[in-house]
N, C-alpha and C positions, 0 to 999 in steps of 0.2 A: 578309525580308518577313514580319510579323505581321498575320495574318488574324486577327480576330475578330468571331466571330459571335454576336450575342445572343441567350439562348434562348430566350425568351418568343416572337421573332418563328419562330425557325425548327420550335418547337412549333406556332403556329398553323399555320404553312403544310403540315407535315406532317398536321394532320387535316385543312386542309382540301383539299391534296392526295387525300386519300380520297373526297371529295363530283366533284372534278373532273372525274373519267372518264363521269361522268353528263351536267353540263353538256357536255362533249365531245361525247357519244354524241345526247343532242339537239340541239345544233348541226349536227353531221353529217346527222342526219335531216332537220330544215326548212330547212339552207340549201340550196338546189335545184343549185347550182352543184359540189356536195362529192360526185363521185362515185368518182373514184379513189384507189387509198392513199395516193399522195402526200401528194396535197391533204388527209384527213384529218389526216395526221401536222402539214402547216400548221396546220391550227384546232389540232390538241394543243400544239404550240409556242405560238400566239397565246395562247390559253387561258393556259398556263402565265406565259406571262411577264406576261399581267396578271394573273393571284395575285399572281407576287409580287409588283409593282407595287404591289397593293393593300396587302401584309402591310406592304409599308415604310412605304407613306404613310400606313396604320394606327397602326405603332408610329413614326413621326414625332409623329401629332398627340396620342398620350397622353403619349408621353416628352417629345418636345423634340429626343428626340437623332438626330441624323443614322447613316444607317449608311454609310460610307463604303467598305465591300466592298460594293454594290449588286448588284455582276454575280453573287457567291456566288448571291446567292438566286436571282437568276434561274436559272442551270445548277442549285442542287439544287428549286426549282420543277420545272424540266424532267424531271429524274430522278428525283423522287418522283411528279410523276406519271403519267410512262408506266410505273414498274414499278407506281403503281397498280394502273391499269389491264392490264398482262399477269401482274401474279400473282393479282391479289383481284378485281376486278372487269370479268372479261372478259365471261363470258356476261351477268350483268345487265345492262353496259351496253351490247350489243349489242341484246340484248330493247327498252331505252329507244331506241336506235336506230333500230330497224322499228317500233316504235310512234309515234314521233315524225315518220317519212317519213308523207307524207299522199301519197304515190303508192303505197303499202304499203296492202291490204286486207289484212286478217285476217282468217281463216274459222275462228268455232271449233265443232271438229266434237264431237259428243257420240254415243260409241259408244255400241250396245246391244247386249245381252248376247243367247245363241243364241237364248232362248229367244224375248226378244220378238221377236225376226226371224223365229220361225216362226209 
């Protein structure tokens, strides 16, 4: 069996693998339905596989050329971007998460120092 892969596409899809855990992180927040981890890891899946989805039928309509290992991209979609999101982008895209919940208030407090308090 010869796989290959071309690297133009699997370049794009690795940076935009980097962008992804944000989308994720705001779907998670405003779809009302997305409350347990499962169900997140589902949107990261869905997510993922319309990347690549998008990357092939990207590099479909500049080249012409078919890529005929399709399922590659989708599994390394998958796997660039959940380690993403657990090595690089955990806390910021949790923060776009609770900002993104509109059942989520934010209270931002603003300390002051001993003095003014006395």
């Amino acid at each position: 069996m010869d796989i290959a892969i071309p690297v133009a596409p699997l370049g794009v899809l690795t940076l935009l693998g980097f962008f992804a855990p944000y989308a994720i992180a705001a779907l998670n927040g405003i779809l009302p339905f997305v409350k347990t981890p499962w169900q997140k890891k589902i949107v990261s899946i869905i997510v993922s596989l319309v990347l690549a989805a998008a990357v092939v039928l990207f590099y479909y309509q500049i080249t012409g050329d078919k890529i005929t290992d399709w399922w590659v991209f989708a599994l390394l979609a998958i796997v660039i971007v959940n380690a993403s999101y657990a090595l690089v982008t955990r806390d910021t895209a949790t923060a776009v998460e609770r900002a993104a919940d509109p059942n989520v208030v934010v209270v931002h407090e603003t300390r002051r120092s001993r003095r003014e308090r006395a």
